[in-house]
N, C-alpha and C positions, 0 to 999 in steps of 0.2 A: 656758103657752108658756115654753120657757126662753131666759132673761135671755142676750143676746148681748152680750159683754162688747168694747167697740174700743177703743183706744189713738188718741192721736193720730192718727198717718197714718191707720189705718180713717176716719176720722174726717173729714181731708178728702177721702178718696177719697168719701165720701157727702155731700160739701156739694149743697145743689139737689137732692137728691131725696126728694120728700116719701114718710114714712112707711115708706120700704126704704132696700137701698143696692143699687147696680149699679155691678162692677164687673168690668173687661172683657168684657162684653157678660152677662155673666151676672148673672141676681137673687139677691140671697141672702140675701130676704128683709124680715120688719118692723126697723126699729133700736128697738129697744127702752129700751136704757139705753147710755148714754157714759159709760167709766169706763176711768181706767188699772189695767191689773194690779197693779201697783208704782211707788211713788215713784222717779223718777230718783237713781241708786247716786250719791251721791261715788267715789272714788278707792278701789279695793279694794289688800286686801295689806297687805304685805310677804309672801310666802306662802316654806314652804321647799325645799330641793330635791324634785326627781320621783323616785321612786322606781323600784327597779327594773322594769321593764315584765313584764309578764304577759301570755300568750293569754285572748282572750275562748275557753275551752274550750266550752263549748255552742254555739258559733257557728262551730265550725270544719268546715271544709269540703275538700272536694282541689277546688273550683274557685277564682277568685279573684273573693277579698271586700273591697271598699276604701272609700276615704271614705264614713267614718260622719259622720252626724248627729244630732247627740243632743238631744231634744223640754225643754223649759225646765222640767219640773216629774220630767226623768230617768227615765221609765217607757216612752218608746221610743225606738229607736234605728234609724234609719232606713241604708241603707248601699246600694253599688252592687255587684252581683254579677252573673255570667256563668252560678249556677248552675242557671237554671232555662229558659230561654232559650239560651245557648250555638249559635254564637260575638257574640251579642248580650249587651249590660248590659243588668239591668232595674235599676229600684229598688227595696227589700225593705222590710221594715219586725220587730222585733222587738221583744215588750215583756216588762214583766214587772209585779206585782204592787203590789212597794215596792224603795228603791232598793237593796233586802240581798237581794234575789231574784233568781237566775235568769231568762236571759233564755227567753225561748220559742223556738221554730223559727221561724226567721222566712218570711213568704209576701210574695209583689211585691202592692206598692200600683199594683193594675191602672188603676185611674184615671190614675196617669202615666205610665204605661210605653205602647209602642207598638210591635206584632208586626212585627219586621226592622229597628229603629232601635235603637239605642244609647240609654242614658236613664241618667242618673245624678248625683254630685255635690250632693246636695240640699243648703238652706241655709236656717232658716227667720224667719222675722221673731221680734219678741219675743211677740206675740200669739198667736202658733201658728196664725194663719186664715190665714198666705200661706206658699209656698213655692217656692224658686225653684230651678233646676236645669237642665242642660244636656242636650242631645238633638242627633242631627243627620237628627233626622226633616225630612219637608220639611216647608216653610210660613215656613222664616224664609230672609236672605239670604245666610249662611254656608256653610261644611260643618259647624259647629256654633255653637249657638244658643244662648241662655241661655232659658228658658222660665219660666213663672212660672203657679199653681195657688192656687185659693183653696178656704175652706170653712166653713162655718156653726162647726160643731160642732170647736174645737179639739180636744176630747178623741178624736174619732172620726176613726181614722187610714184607714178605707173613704171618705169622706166628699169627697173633694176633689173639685173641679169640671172640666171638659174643660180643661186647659192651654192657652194663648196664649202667642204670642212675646214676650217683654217687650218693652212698648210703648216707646219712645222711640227712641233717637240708640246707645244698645251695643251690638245687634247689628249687623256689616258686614260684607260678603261677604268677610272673613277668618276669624276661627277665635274666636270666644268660651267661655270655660269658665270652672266652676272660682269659680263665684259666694260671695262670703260677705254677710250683711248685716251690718249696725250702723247703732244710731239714738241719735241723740246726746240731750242733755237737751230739746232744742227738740224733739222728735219726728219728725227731719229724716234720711230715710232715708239711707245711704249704702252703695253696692254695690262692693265690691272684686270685680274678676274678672281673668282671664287672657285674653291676647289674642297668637295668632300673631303674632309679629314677623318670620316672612317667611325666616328662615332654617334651614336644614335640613328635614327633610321629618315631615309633622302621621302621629304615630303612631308616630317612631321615639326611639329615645334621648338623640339629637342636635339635636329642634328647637328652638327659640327660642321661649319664652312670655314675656312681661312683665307685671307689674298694675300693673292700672290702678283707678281711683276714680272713681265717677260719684254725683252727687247727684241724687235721687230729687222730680220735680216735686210740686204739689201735687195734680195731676191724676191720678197714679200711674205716669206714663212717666218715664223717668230720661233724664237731660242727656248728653250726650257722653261716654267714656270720658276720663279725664286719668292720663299714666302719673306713675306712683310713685318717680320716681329710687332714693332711699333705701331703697327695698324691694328694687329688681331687684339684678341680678349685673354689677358695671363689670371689664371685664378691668384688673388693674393690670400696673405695671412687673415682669417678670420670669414672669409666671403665663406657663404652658407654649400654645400656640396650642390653641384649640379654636374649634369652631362652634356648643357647648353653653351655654345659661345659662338653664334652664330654669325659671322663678321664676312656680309656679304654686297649687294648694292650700291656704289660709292659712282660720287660726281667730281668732277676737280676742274677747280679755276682753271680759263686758260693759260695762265704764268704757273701752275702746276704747282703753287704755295699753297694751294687748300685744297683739302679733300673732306667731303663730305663722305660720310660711311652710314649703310644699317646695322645695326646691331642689336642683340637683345642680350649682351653683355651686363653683368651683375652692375649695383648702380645708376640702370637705367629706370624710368615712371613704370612702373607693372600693375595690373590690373588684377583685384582680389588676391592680391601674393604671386600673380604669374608672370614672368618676366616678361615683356613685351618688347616689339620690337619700337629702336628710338633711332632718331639723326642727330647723330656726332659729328663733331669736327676736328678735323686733325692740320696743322702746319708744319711747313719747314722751311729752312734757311733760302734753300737754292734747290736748284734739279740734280746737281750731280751727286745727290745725298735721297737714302731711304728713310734718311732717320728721322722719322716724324716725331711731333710733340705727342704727349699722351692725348689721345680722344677727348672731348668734353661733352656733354649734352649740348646742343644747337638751344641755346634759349628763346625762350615762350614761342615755339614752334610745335614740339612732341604735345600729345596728349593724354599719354598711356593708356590707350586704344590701342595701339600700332599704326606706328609712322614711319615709312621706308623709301626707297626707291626714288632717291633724287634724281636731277636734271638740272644742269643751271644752262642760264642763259647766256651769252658772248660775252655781255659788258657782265655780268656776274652779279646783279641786280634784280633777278628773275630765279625764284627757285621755286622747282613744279616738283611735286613727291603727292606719295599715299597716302589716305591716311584712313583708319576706321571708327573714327571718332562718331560717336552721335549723341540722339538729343535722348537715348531710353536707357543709358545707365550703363550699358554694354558695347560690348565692341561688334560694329558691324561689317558690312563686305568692303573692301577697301574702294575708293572712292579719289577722283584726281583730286589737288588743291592746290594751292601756291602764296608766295610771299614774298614779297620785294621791302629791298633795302635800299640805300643812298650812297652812292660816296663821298667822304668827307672831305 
């Protein structure tokens, strides 16, 4: 039988049940052994600049390919695409060998996709057995949803179980997206997502997302949304009128001192006068604090094309994002990329 490996949260998601674990409604079998992957990181870094960005060239495409997620041991890279389904996302998956290899062509992870809904955005825990990600199939109270998928077998990206709404207090008949996790030393989930804020309209260039932070029960439902001040976009003195402050996609170190953000907040590279979207970064002290530093542009990364939808990698040295940069003067369909740094 092989050894199923759980981390804390697994762990109390299976308190009271003798000899398996069920979660959300589903079995997923004996528990076998309790063990964390890895000891809780101190403080990673000081790391050096990003280098210049590169196309993921095996992975290109003429449809559009966007927020990547990248598996904790860097051999798949999970991403949302239009190409196979069209004008529907599904979610895809691509792997490869070792992390100097070539990715594969990548095929939709059918187990969470859903024929005429939208499905994308994935996020995944540190144990690799949960998955969370956004949909605006029906079944939750939105027009979109944040959804969430489990499965025995981390290694095996076929493997994941029928998807449910994530259980708790984040989804609301507004607009959720745009999920990332992080868990802190206590093993105490925390979901940052994006949430309609009700101005401009859901799907255009101009609407209003905020994130927000929600702590993860012990049950496996998570607690309320709570917005992030220091994260979103504050109109200041003199910034030009808009209805835009889009402040959604974000990646974070696993010591949870850096967050990367999209945003197409005033400030950022825009294209003929139009705001575009850019990767920011945000720090802070420790976890038991929201109060991030003010955002800054991610240097010589953005193109002002539109560049979004981060991913970093374990060691934090790997950063995969959008981008729709090209060689004609204009902004084209968004496109994978990536760019790696060094630690000092």
């Amino acid at each position: 039988m092989q050894q199923l490996r759980l981390d804390r949260r697994d762990f109390l998601i299976g308190v009271g049940v003798l000899g398996g674990l069920v979660v959300g409604g589903e079995w997923l079998g004996p528990l076998v052994s309790l063990a964390s992957d890895e000891p809780a990181d101190g403080p990673m870094g000081p790391f050096g600049p990003w280098s210049t960005p590169s196309p993921i060239a095996e992975l290109a495409s003429t449809a559009t390919d966007f927020h990547p997620a990248i598996s904790r041991d860097g051999l798949s890279l999970y991403f949302t695409t239009d190409r196979f389904a069209f004008p529907f996302t599904q979610i895809v998956v691509s792997q490869r060998e070792d992390v100097q290899a070539n990715w594969s062509f990548p095929t939709p992870v059918d187990a969470l996709n859903l024929t005429g809904s939208n499905t994308g955005v994935p996020t995944f825990t540190p144990s690799r057995h949960t998955v969370y990600f956004q949909s605006n199939r029906s079944g939750g109270p939105g027009a979109t949803d944040i959804w969430v998928s489990r499965r025995k077998d981390k290694d095996d990206d076929s493997s994941w179980q029928k998807p449910i709404p994530l259980p708790g207090l984040v989804n609301t008949d507004s607009s959720e997206s745009a999920a990332t996790y992080f868990e802190d030393a206590a093993g105490v989930g925390h979901l940052y997502f994006a949430r309609f804020a009700g101005t401009g309209m859901i799907g255009q260039p101009d609407q209003d997302f905020d994130i927000y932070v929600s702590l993860q029960n012990p049950d496996d439902s998570f607690g309320p949304g709570t917005i992030v001040p220091s994260l979103n976009a504050v109109p200041q003195a003199g910034d030009p009128p808009h209805t835009w402050s889009r402040d959604t996609r974000t990646a974070m170190r696993r010591d949870g001192l850096e967050m990367l953000i999209t945003s197409n907040r005033h400030g950022g590279l825009s294209f003929s006068g139009l705001p575009m979207e850019n990767l920011w970064v945000s720090t802070r002290v420790d976890t038991s604090t929201e109060d991030w530093s003010t955002p800054q542009l991610v240097g010589a990364v953005n193109s002002g094309y539109g560049d979004g939808g981060p991913a970093l990698s374990w060691d934090a040295t790997t950063l995969y994002f959008f981008s729709q940069r090209t060689a004609t003067g204009k902004p084209g369909k968004r496109q994978l990329w990536m760019t790696t740094r060094a630690p000092l």
